[in-house]
Steps between C-alpha positions, in 0.01 A plus 500: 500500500560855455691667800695798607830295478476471147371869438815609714713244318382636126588848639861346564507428181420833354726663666799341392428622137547806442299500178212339709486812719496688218187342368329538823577880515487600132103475533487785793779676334286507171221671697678739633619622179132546385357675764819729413452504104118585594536728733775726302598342134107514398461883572816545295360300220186687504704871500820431235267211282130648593437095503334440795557114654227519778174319268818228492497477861336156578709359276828636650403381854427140373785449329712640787353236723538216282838483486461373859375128365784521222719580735434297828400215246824528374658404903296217477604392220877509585411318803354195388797500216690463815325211659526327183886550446501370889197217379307639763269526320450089400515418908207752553341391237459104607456651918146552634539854424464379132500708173228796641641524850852569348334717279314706747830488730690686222272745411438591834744812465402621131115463578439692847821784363300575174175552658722727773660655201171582317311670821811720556578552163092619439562748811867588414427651134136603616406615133217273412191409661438144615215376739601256752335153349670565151833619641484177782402280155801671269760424824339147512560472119852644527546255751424182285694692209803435685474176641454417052778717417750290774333154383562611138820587531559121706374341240635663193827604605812277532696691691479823717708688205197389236261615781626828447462512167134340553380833741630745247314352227160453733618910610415587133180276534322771674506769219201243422341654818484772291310374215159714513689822427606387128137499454599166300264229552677171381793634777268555772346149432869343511549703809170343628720176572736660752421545857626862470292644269179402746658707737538828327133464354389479812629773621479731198226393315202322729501267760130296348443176600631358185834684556501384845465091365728544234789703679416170781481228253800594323735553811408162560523324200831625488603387839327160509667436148890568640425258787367283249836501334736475833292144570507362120851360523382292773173502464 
């Protein structure tokens, strides 16, 4: 079962890499930035470009806090490279803890930091509007984000160099977050397929019931079908 020694243990971990600590921090680091860029880049934009940014807010905001999931999914990630390289990762998966429990043990950290992330990031840029149920949904959505960035990442990537690799190309995945303002429809529908996207349309465009199922479906399908993959090879 899940305890505090192996929270405390996974925190060990991450702080003997310095590039882990960087992952955990970038996230906060990235908000900061915003509230800063909003706060005094916009009203220079709007005097020396008379462009003015603040129609654009919701999606600024929402694209500030998910690089907490890409981020923190990306620790995760390294992580259970780790256990593999030390085939942890085969012993845990034939203990009672079994496939889920190990799972649930690793994600521990990326899941309960992005949700922490995504309230203070809301509060620390404090440019959009967001009632409590959707923001509490988006952090819970961000939250599942990363635990499917970290198991993507396990599955996909050799090595913790090609896992590096792997986050910058899923980095450039979120310009597909973005997809509504080309005012293209065949990219929004591609864009339909990525948990991401649900998140910004939430946010930005309506939060109906059918945008609520679908941003929920799709988190899902996504995460369900990466733990599908970590139990194939023995499965």
């Amino acid at each position: 079962m899940i305890n505090q020694t192996a929270f405390k243990a996974d925190f060990k971990l991450i702080s003997r890499e310095p590039i882990l600590i960087l992952f955990m921090i970038l996230p906060l680091f990235i908000m900061l930035i915003t509230r800063l860029f909003t706060s005094y880049g916009v009203p220079l934009i709007i005097d020396y470009l008379n462009f003015d940014l603040t129609p654009y807010f919701g999606y600024i905001l929402t694209m500030a806090l998910l690089m907490a999931p890409y981020m923190l999914g990306t620790v995760c990630g390294f992580l259970m490279i780790d256990d593999r390289d030390a085939r942890m990762f085969e012993l845990m998966s034939i203990t009672p803890m079994g496939y889920l429990g190990y799972i649930v043990m690793r994600s521990l950290i990326p899941f309960s930091a992005a949700v922490i992330y995504t309230f203070a990031g809301y509060f620390i840029i404090d440019i959009f509007y967001l009632n409590l149920p959707l923001l509490t949904l988006i952090a819970l959505l961000n939250a599942l984000s990363g635990v499917t960035v970290g198991l993507l990442l396990f599955n996909y990537a050799g090595d913790k160099v090609k896992a590096v690799a792997f986050s910058k190309g899923l980095g450039l995945l979120n310009v597909l977050a973005l997809a509504d303002l080309f005012s293209l429809p065949w990219l929004s529908l591609l864009a339909a397929f990525t948990p991401f996207y649900w998140v910004v349309r939430l946010a930005t465009v309506s939060a109906t019931p059918f945008a609520l199922f679908m941003a929920i479906l799709i988190h899902l399908f996504w995460l369900f079908f990466m733990i599908y993959l970590l139990r194939r090879p023995t499965g």
